[in-house]
C-alpha positions as CSV (number, residue, x, y, z in Angstrom):
1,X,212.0,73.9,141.2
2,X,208.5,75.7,141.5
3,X,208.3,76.7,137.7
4,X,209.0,73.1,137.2
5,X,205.9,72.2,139.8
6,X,203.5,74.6,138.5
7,X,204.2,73.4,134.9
8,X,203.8,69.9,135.9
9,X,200.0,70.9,137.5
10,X,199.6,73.1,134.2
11,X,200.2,69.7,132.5
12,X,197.7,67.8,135.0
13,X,195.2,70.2,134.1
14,X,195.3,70.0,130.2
15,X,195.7,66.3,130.7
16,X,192.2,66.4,132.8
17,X,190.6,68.8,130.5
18,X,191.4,66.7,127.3
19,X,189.8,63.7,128.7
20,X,186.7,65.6,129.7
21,X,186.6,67.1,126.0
22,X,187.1,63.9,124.6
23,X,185.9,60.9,127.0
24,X,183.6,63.4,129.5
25,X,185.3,61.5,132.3
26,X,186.9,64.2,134.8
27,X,190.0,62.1,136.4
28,X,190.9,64.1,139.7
29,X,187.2,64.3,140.5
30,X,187.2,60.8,140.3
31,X,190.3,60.7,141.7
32,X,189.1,62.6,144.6
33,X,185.9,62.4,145.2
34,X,184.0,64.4,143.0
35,X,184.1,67.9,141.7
36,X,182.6,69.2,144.8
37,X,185.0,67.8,147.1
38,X,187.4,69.7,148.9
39,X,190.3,68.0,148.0
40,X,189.3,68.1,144.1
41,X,188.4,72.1,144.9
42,X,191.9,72.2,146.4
43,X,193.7,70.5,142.8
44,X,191.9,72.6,140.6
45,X,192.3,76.1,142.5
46,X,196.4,74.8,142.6
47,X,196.1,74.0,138.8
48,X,194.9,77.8,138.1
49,X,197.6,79.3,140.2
50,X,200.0,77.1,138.4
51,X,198.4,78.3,134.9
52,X,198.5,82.2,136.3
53,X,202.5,81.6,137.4
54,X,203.9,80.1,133.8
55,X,202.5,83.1,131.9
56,X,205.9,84.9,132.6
57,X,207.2,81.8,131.0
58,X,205.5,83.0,127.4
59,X,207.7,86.2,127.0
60,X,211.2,84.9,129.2
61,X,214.3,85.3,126.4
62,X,215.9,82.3,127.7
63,X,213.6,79.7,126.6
64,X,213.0,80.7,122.9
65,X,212.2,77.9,120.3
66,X,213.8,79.4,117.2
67,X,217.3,78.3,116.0
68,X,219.8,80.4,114.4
């Protein structure tokens, strides 16, 4: 359940940070009031934790992508 959490904020995060590379439009400020806002400040510290906890996920055996 929290792997599943922290890649759904991972996936918020890319999802904000392609539309500021491509549009320059930053959603959950505008969400939220703002990149300064507290509430904003609180999403995007939670999106790096999230980022920092599915590293493990990168070398875990059981979810390889190769078939044999």
């Amino acid at each position: 359940m929290l792997r599943k959490l922290a890649l759904v904020l991972v996936i918020i995060g890319a999802l904000n940070w392609g539309s500021i590379g491509i549009f320059g439009f930053d959603f959950v400020g505008a969400l939220f009031g703002g990149q300064a806002a507290v509430i904003s400040r609180v999403i995007f510290t939670l999106v790096g934790i999230s980022g920092l906890a599915c590293i493990p996920q990168l070398f875990d055996d059981d979810h390889d992508d190769h078939v044999d």
